[in-house]
C-alpha positions as CSV (number, residue, x, y, z in Angstrom):
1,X,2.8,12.0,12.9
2,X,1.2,8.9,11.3
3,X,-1.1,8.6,8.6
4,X,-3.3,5.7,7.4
5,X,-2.0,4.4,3.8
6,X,-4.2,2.4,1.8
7,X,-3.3,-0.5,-0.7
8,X,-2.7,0.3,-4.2
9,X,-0.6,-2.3,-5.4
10,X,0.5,-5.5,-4.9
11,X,3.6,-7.2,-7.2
12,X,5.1,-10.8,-7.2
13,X,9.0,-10.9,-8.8
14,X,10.5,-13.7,-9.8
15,X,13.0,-13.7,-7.0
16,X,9.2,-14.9,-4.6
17,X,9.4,-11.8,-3.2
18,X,5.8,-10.1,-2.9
19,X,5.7,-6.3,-2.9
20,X,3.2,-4.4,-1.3
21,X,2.3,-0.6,-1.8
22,X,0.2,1.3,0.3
23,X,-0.6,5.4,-0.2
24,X,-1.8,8.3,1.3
25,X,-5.4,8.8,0.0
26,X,-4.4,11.9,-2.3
27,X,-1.5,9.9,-3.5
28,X,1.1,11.7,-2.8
29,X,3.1,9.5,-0.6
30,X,3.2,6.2,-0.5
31,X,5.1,3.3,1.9
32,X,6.7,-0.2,0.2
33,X,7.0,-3.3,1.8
34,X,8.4,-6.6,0.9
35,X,7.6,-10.1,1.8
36,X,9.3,-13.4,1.1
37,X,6.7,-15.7,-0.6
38,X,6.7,-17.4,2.1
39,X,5.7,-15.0,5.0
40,X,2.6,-14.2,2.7
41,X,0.6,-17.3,4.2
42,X,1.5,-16.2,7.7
43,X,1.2,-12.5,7.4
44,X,-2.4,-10.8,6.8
45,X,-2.0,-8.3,4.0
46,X,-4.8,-5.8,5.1
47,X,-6.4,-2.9,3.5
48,X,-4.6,-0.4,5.2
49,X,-1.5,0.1,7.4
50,X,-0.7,3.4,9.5
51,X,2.6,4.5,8.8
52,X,5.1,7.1,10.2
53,X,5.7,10.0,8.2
54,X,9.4,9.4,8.2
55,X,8.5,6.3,6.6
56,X,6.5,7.5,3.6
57,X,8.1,8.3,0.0
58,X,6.9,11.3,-2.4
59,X,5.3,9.9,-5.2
60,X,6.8,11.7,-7.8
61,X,5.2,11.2,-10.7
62,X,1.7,12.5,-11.6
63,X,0.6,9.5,-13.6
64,X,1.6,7.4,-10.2
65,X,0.0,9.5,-8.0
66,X,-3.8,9.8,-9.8
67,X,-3.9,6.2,-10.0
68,X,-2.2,6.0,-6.5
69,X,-5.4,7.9,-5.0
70,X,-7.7,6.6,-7.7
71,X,-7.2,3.2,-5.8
72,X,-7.0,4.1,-2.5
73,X,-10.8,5.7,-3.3
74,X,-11.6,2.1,-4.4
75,X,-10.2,0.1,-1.6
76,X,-11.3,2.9,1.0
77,X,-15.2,2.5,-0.3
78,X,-15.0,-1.0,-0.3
79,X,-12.7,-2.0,2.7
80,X,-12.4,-1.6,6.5
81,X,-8.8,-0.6,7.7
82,X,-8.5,-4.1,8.8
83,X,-10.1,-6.0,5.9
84,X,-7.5,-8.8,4.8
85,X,-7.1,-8.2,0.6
């Protein structure tokens, strides 16, 4: 089964790497992706993604998870699926 994940979080490291973090709506799970600095200009970071289940990780702690689905509310209200961010 898939599920649609919304962005939560996005995170630049000093190695130009850009990380992305999408989650289930309640939070619970969520799905990290990384992109080369580079790829960012040629890759549309959208609102949300639908991933596989066997893809998603628990969110473990509770702190995470409220904000987690605190922000996917926000994007979700705001944002079309599709919406570039």
């Amino acid at each position: 089964m898939a599920r649609r994940c919304w962005l939560v979080e996005r995170t630049y490291t000093d190695r130009d790497t850009i990380v992305l973090v999408y989650a289930t709506p309640d939070g619970e799970r969520s799905y990290r992706k990384e992109l080369a600095g580079s790829m960012l200009g040629r890759t549309t970071v959208t609102a949300a993604v639908t991933v596989d289940d066997d893809d998603l990780e628990p969110v473990d702690d509770e702190t995470t998870r409220r904000r987690y689905a605190a922000e996917a509310d926000h994007v979700r209200a705001d944002h079309e699926p599709d919406d570039p961010l």
